[in-house]
C-alpha positions in Angstrom: 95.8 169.9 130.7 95.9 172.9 129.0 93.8 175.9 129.9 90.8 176.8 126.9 91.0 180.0 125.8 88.3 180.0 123.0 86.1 181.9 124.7 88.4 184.9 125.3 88.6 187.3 123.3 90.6 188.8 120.7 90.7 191.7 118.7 89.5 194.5 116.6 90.2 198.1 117.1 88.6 201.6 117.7 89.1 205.2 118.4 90.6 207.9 120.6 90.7 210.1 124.2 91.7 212.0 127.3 91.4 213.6 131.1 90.0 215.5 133.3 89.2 215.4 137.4 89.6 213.2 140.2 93.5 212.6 139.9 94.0 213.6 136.5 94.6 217.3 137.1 96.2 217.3 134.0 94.8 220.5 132.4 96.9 221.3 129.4 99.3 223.9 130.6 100.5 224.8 127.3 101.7 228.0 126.5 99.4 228.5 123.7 96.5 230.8 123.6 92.8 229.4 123.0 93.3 231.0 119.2 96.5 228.7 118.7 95.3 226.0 120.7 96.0 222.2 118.5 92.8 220.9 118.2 91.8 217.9 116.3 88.5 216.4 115.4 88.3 213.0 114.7 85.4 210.1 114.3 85.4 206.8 115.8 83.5 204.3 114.5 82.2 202.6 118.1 82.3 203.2 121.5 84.6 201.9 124.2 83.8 199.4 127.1 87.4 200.2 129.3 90.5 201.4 129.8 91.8 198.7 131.7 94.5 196.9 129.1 94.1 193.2 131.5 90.6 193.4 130.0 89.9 195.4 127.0 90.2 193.2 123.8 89.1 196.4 121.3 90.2 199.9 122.0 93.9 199.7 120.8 94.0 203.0 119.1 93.3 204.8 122.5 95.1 202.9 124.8 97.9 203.4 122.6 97.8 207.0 122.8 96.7 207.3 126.6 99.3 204.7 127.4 103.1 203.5 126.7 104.9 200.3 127.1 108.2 199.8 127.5 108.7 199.7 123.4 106.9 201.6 120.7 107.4 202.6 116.8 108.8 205.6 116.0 107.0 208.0 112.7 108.8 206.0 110.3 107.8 203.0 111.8 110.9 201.6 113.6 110.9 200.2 116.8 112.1 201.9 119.6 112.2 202.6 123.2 109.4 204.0 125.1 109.2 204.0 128.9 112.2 201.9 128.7 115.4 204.3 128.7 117.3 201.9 126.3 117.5 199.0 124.7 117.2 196.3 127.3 119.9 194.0 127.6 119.8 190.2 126.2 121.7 187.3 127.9 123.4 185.3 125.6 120.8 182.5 125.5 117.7 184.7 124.6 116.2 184.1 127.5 116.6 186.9 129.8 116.0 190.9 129.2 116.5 193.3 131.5 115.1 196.7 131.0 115.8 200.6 132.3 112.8 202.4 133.2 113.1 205.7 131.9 113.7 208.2 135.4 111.2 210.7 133.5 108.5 208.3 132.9 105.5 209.8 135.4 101.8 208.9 135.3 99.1 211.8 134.8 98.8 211.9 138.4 102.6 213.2 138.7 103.2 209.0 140.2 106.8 207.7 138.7 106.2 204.7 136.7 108.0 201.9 137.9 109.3 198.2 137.2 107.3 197.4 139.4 104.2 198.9 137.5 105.2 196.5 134.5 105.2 193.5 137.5 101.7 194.3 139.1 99.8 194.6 135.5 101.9 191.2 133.9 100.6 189.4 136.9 97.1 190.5 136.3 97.4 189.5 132.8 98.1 186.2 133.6 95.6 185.5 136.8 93.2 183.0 135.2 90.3 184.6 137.7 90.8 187.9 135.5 90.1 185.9 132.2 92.2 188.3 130.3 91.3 188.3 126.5 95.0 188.3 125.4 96.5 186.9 128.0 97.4 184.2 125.4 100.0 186.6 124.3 101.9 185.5 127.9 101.9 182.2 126.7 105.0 180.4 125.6 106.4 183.7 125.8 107.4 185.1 129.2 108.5 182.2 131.8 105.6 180.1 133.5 102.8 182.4 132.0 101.2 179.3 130.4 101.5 177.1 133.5 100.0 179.7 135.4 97.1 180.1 133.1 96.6 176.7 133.1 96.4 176.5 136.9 99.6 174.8 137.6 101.6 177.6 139.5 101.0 180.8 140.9 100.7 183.8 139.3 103.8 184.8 141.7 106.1 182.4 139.3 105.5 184.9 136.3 108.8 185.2 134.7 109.1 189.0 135.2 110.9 191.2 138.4 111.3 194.9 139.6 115.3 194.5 140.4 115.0 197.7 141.5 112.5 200.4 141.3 113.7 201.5 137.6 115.4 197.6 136.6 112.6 194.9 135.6 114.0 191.8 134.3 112.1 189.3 132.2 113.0 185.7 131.6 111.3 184.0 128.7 110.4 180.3 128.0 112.0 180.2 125.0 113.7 182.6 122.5 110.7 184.5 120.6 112.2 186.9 117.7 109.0 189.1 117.9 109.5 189.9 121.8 110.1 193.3 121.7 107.3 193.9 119.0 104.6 192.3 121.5 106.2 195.1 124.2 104.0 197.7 122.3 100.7 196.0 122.5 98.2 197.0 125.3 98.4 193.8 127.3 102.3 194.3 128.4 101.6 198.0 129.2 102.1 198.8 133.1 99.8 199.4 135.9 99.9 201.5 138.6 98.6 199.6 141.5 98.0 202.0 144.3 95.2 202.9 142.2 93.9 200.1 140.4 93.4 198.9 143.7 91.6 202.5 145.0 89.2 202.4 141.9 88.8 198.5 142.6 85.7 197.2 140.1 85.5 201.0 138.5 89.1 200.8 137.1 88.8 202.1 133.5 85.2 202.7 133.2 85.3 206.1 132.9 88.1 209.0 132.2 88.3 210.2 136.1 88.7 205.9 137.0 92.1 205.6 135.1 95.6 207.7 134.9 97.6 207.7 132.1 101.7 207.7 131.1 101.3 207.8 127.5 101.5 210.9 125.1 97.4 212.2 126.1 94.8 211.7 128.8 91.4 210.8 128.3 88.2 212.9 129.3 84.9 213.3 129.1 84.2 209.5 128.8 82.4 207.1 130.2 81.9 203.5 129.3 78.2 203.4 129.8 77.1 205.9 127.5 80.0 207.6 125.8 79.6 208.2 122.6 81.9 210.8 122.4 85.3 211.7 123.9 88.5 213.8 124.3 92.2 213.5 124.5 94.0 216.1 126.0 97.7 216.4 126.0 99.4 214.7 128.5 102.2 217.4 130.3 103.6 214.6 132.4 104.2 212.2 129.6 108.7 211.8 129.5 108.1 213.0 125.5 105.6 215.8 126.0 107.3 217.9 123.7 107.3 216.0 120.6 103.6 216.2 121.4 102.0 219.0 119.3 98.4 218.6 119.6 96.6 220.3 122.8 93.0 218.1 122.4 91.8 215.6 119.7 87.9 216.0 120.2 86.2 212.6 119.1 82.8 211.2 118.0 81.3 207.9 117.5 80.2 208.1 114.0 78.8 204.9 112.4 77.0 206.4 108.9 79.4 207.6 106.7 76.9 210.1 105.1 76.6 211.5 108.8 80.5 211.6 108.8 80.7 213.3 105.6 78.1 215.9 106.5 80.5 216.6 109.5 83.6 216.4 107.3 82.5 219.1 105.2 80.9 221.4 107.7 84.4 221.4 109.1 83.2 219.3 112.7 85.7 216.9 111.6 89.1 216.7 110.2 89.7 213.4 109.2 87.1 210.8 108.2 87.2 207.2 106.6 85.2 206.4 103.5 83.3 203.0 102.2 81.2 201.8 99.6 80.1 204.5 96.8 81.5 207.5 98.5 84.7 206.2 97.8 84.3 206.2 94.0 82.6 209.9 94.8 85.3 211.2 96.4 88.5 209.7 94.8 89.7 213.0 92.5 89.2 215.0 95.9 92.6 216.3 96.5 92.0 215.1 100.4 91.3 211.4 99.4 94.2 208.6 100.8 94.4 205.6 101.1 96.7 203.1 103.4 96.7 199.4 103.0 96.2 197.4 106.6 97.0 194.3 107.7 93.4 193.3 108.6 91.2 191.1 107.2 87.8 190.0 107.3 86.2 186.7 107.7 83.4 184.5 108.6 83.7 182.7 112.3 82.1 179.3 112.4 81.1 177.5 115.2 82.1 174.3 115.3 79.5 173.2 117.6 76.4 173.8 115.6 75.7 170.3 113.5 75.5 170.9 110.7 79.2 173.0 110.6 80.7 169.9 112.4 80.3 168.9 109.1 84.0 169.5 107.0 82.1 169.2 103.5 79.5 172.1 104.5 82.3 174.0 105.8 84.6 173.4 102.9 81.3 174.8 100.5 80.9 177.7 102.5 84.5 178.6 101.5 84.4 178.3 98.0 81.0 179.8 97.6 82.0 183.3 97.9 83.0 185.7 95.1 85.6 187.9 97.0 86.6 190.0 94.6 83.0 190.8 93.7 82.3 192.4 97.0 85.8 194.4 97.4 85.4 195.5 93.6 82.2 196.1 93.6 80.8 196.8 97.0 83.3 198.2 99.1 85.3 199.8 96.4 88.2 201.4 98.8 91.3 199.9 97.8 90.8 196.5 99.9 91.7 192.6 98.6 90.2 189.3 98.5 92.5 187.2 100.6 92.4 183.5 99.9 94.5 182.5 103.6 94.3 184.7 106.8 98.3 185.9 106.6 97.8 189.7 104.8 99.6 191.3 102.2 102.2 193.1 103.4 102.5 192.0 107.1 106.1 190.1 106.9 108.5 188.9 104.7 110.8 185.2 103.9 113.9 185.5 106.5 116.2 184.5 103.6 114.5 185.7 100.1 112.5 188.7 101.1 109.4 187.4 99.4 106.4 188.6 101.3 104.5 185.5 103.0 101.0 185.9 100.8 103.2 184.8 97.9 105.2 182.5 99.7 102.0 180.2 101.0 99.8 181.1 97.8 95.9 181.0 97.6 95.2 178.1 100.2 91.7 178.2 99.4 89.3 180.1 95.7 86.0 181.0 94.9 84.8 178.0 92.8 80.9 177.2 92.8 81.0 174.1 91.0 83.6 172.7 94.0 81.4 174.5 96.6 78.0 172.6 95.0 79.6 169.1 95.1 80.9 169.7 98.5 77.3 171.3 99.7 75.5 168.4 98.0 78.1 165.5 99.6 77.6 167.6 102.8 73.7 167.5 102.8 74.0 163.5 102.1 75.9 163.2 104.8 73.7 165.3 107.1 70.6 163.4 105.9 68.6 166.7 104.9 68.0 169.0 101.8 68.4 172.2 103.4 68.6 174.3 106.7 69.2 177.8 107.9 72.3 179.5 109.6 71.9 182.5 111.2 75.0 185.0 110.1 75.8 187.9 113.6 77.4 190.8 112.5 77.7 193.9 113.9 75.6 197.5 112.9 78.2 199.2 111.0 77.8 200.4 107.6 80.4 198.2 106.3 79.4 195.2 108.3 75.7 195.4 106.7 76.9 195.7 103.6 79.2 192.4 104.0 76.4 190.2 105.8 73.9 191.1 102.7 76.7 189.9 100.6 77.1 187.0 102.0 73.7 186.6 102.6 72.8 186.0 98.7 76.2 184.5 98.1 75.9 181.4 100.0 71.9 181.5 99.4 72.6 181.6 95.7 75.4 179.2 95.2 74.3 176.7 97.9 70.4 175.8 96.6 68.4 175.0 100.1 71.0 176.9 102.5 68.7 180.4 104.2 70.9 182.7 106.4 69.3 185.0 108.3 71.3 188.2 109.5 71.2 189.0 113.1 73.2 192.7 113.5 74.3 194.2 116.9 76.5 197.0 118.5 80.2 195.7 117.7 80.9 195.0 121.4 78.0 192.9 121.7 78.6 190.7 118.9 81.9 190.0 120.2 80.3 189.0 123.6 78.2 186.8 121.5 81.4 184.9 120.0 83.3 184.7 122.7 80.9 183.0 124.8 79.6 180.9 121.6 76.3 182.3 121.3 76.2 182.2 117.4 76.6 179.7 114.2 78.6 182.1 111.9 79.6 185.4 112.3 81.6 188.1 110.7 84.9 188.9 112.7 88.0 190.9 111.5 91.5 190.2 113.1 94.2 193.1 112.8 97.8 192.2 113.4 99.4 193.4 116.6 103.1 192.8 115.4 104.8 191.9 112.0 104.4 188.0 112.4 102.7 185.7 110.8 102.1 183.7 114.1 99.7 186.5 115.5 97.2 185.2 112.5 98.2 181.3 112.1 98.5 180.8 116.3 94.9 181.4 116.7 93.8 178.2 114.9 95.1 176.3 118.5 92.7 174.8 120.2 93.7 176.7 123.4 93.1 180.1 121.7 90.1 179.7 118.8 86.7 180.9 119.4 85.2 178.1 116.5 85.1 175.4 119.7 86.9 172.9 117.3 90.4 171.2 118.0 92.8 169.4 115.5 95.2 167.7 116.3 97.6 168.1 113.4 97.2 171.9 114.1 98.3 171.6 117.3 101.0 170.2 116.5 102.2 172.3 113.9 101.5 175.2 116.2 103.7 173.4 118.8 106.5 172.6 116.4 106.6 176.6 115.0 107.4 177.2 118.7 110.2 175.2 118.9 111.8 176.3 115.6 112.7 179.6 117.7 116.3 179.1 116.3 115.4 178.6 112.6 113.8 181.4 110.7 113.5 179.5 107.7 111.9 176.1 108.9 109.8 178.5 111.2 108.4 180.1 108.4 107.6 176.8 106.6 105.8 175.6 109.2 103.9 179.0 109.3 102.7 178.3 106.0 102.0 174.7 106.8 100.1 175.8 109.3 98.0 178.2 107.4 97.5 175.3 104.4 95.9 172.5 107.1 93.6 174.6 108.7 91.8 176.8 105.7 92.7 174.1 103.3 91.8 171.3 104.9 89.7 171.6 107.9 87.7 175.0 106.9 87.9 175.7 110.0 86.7 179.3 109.1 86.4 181.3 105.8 88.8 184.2 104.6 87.4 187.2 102.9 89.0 189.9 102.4 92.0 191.7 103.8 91.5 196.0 104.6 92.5 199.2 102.8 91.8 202.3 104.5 90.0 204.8 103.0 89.3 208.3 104.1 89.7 212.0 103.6 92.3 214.1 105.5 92.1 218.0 105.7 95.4 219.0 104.4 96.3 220.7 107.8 96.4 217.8 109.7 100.0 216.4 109.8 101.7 213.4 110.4 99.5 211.1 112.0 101.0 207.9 112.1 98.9 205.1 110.1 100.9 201.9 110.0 100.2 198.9 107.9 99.7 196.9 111.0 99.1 198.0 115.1 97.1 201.3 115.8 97.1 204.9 114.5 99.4 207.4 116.9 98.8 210.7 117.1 102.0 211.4 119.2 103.6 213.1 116.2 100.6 214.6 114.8 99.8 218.4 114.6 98.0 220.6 112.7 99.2 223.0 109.8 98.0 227.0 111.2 99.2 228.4 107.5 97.3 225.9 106.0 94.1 225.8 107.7 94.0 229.5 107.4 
């Protein structure tokens, strides 16, 4: 039987950080003087809970720049080596890739990083006692990972091996095209265990309870009230002098009016827009934008009655003017999506045509087929009305969405009253994960350019909506074993997508992310891809131009 993984958790994103103390003497030694010091001030929009990767499900963007995997993307956004020296080599049958650790890859703490790093924080991954949030991302990938979660062999069967201290070799389950692209996210990222096991329960709780061996350090944080944070360059990191910046000070800023205040008083260099400031501040010579493959939706719980119920489900999808609320609401360059695959994220193996238009609108706003399918739901339900209680978190943006969906589905759907329940960000993911809520608004960013990281997650084994479908399973099942057929892979990709918004409703779509913001022309090269999580590895600040 397989193992449940609906109530782990999955994703959403965060901020930035660095060192200081207790093992991490790693006090920027740079040459510069206080005067050219590379500082950069940056807002983060909550706090963090950890540093430990085998745990954290939010926190990308600073575990990407406090720590490195054995692959990560270049400025340009290309693939390449990180703390792997090369290329690994592939064995003819796909199934086996052995890696170089690079003999300069150190952690903060001057300890080399070692295959056997990348062994010790796999295995932890995939220990069902940890509960790892992504550990799903192990399985059907690397060899035994699934059968392990699932309690059928040890977690000393893990498909992975230090051959030597700098040779780790990997044997897969199956060929996986996107297997060096799941290299860069935090749950492959090494370990050292000498002190994982010295911090024991405090590992990643604050900035002195972790060491790094990525491009910064993180200081000044701690997990059970920091609201604020640092990273400080990282002089042990194999690449340290790509690295420009000395510090990158950062604050947990929720309001944007508070943000903007900062922005202009010069407190912060960089800060992301919503709403009506965008429309305010769009002929500023600092405005950007950058499109993101994230997108926004309603989670529904399966369990509560009345959403048992497909036609209630299938009204709650059409009833929602998208394009209202990014056209008139949030006003920063975002889309109504009508399927969960974004714009942008990947493209036909064979024609190039980008999957959105490939698979189509799978679902619409329509009121009049939202009202028949509300009505026929009632009838069947053998009431008139009821209320759902909508959990969304206290951002700005996150208000703003659960008010719109509030009169929405209140308007459209005579006798439906949702009432908003709104947390800290962290807490209403606890809430989903351990299916404390009727609906809720979630967001899910990709963490590599396939559509399988968006479709996968309607398996029973991995959804947090406590439902399971057969056919879905199925077609989740068959995707896997199309490993050696792009084309017929990405067919069933779309299939997938088409039976579970377009039949089963099994949640509702909104809307897929453009970033706003203002950026102080100074502040150069920050990397800001379409999908995964800003790097400031290549960033640096502009003296001429700040001046």
């Amino acid at each position: 039987m397989k193992q449940n993984f609906n109530k782990l958790g999955l994703l959403t994103l965060a901020s930035f950080a660095v060192l200081s103390a207790c093992g991490n003497n790693n006090e920027s030694d740079s040459q510069n003087t206080d005067e050219e010091k590379q500082v950069l001030n940056l807002s983060a929009e909550s706090e963090m809970d950890t540093m430990d990767t085998t745990i954290s499900t939010t926190n990308f963007t600073p575990m990407n720049n406090v720590f490195e995997g054995l692959m990560t993307y270049d400025l340009d956004g290309n693939l390449v080596p990180g703390n792997a020296m090369e290329m690994p080599a592939v064995s003819e049958d796909g199934l086996t890739y052995t890696f170089t650790i690079r003999d300069d890859a150190n952690w903060s703490n001057g300890d080399t990083v070692t295959a056997d790093d990348f062994v010790f924080a796999w295995k932890r991954m995939v220990d069902p006692e940890n509960g790892s949030g992504y550990a799903y991302l192990f399985s059907g990938i690397v060899n035994n990972a699934e059968a392990i979660l699932n309690g059928e062999n040890a977690v000393a069967d893990l498909g992975v091996e230090a051959v030597d201290e700098k040779t780790l070799q990997v044997t897969l389950e199956k060929p996986v095209p996107y297997f060096l692209d799941v290299l860069t996210i935090p749950c492959y990222f090494p370990q050292n265990e000498a002190f994982v096991m010295e911090q024991g329960e405090n590992y990643g709780l604050n900035a002195e309870n972790a060491i790094y061996n990525g491009p910064f350090t993180l200081a000044e944080w701690d997990s059970t009230s920091g609201d604020s944070w640092k990273y400080l360059k990282n002089n042990e990191y194999w690449d340290k002098d790509t690295v420009q910046l000395d510090e990158i000070d950062t604050q947990v800023v929720k309001e944007v009016g508070t943000g903007l205040n900062l922005y202009e008083s010069g407190e912060l260099d960089s800060i992301s827009l919503s709403g009506d400031f965008v429309a305010q501040y769009t002929e500023n010579t600092d405005f950007k934008t950058n499109d993101k493959a994230w997108i926004y939706y309603i989670e529904v719980n399966h369990e509560v009655p009345e959403l048992a119920n497909e036609n209630i489900r299938k009204a709650l999808t059409y009833a929602i003017n998208r394009q209202g609320f990014t056209d008139n609401v949030l006003l920063n360059g975002s889309h109504p999506i009508f399927g969960h695959v974004p714009n942008g994220l990947s493209k036909n193996p064979e024609t190039g045509v980008d999957f959105r238009e490939d698979a189509g609108d799978v679902v619409e706003y329509n009121v009049a087929i939202a009202q028949e399918a509300w009505q026929a739901g009632l009838d069947e339900l053998g009431t008139d009305s009821f209320s759902l209680e909508l959990t969304t978190s206290d951002s700005e943006d996150s208000k703003k969405l659960a008010e719109f969906l509030q009169s929405e589905l209140q308007n459209n759907l005579p006798g439906l009253t949702i009432d908003i329940r709104q947390m800290p960000d962290n807490s209403r993911l606890d809430n989903i994960k351990s299916g404390n809520y009727q609906i809720a608004t979630s967001y899910w960013l990709a963490d590599f350019a396939d559509p399988i990281n968006f479709v996968e997650r309607f398996d029973t084994d991995i959804n947090r909506g406590n439902y399971s479908f057969e056919d879905i399973d199925a077609l989740v099942d068959q995707s896997n074993q199309e490993y050696d057929d792009a084309l017929a892979r990405w067919n069933t990709l779309i299939e997938i997508e088409k039976v579970a918004l377009g039949e089963h409703y099994v949640d509702v779509p909104i809307y897929q992310t453009a970033e706003a913001y203002l950026e102080k022309p100074f502040v150069k090269d920050i990397y800001r891809p379409v999908f995964g999580s800003r790097s400031f590895k290549y960033a640096s600040i502009d003296e001429a131009q700040k001046d």
